[in-house]
C-alpha atoms as one frame of an Amber mdcrd trajectory, in Angstrom:
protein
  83.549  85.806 115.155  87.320  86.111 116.150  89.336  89.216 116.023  93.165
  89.189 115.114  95.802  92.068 114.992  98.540  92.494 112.442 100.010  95.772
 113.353 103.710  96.884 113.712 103.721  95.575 117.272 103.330  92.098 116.056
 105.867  91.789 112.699 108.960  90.150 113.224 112.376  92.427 112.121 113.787
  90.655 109.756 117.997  91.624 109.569 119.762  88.530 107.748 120.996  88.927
 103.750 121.424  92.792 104.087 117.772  92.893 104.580 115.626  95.470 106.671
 112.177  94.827 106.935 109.218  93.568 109.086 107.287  89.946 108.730 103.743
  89.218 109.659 103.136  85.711 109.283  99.244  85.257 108.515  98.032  81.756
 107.126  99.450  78.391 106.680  97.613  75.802 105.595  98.852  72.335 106.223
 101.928  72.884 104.477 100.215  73.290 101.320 100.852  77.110 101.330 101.372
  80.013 103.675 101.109  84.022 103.662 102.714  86.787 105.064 102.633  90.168
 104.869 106.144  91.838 104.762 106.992  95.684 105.163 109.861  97.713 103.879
 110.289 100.607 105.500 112.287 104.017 104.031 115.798 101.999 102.087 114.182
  99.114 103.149 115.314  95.795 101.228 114.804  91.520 101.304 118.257  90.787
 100.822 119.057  88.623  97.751 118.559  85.284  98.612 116.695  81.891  96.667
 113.220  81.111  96.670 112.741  77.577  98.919 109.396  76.980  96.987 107.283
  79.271  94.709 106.299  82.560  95.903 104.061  84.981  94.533 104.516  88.929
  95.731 101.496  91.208  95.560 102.688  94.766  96.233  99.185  96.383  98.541
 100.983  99.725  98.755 104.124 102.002  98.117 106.839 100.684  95.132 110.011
  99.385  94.869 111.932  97.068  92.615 113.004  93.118  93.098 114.946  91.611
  90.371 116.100  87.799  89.771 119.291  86.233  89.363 120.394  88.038  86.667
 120.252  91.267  88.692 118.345  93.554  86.048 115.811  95.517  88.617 112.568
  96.115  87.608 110.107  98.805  88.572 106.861  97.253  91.005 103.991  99.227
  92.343 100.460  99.072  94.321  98.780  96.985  92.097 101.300  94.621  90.900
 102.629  91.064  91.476 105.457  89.579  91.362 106.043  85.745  90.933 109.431
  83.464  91.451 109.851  79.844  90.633 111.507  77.230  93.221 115.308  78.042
  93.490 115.373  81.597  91.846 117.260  83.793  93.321 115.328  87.407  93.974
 115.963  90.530  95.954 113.349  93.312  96.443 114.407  96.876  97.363 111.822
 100.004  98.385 113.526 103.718  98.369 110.044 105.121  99.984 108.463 101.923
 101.824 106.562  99.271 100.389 103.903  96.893 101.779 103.546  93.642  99.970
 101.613  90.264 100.549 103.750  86.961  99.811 101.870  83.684  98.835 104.490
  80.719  99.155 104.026  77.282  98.622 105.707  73.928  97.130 102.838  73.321
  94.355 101.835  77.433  93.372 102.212  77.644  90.182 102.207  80.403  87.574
  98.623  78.739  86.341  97.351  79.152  89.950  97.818  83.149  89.558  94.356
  84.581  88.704  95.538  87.850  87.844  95.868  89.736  84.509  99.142  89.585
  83.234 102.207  92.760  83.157 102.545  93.642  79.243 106.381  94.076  79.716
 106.780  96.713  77.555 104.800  99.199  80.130 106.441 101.035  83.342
C-alpha cells in the first residue's frame, strides 16, 4: 500500500480567465484521460473559457452554477454532473464554495457517463 495527500497544501491556484480556484491534479492515464479535483472557494469561479477535449464535472460538495456558450446559468449541486463536448465554451461560478471532480479526455463520451440522467424540468 501507498499513501497520497490531496489537501489544500498541494492544489495549484488557479488565477487566469477571471477565475479563482484551486487544482488538484489526480490521475492521468496515458493520455487517454485524466482527473482533477478543483475547489471554488466563497465567489469562487472557472472563468469562461472552451473545453480542449470532453470533460465531465461531478459536483462532491457545495453548489454553484456553470453555463455554456449561450450564457443561460444553470443551478448544480452535491450530487450532480455536469458534461461539455470538445470546443464548448463553459464557465462555472460557486457563491458559497463548491468542490467538484473533473473527468477529461479526447474519446469521453456522453455514452461513457454511467450516471442517471437530470430530468430538466427539476431544480
Amino acid at each position: 500500500m501507498k499513501r497520497f495527500r490531496f489537501d489544500a497544501g498541494t492544489a495549484k491556484p488557479v488565477t487566469h480567465d477571471r477565475s479563482d480556484f484551486t487544482i488538484q491534479p489526480f490521475v492521468r492515464s496515458g493520455g487517454r484521460f485524466q482527473t482533477a479535483l478543483m475547489t471554488l472557494g466563497e465567489n469562487g469561479i472557472i472563468g469562461c473559457h472552451q473545453a480542449a477535449v470532453p470533460q465531465l464535472l461531478i459536483v462532491l460538495s457545495g453548489s454553484g452554477t456553470v453555463c455554456n456558450e449561450e450564457k443561460r446559468f444553470i443551478s448544480v449541486k452535491e450530487g450532480s454532473a455536469v458534461f461539455w463536448e470538445k470546443g464548448e465554451w463553459h464557465e462555472t461560478r460557486s457563491e458559497k464554495g463548491m468542490t467538484a471532480l473533473a473527468i477529461e479526455g479526447e474519446d469521453l463520451t456522453e455514452r461513457d457517463i454511467l450516471l442517471e440522467p437530470h430530468d430538466t424540468n427539476l431544480p
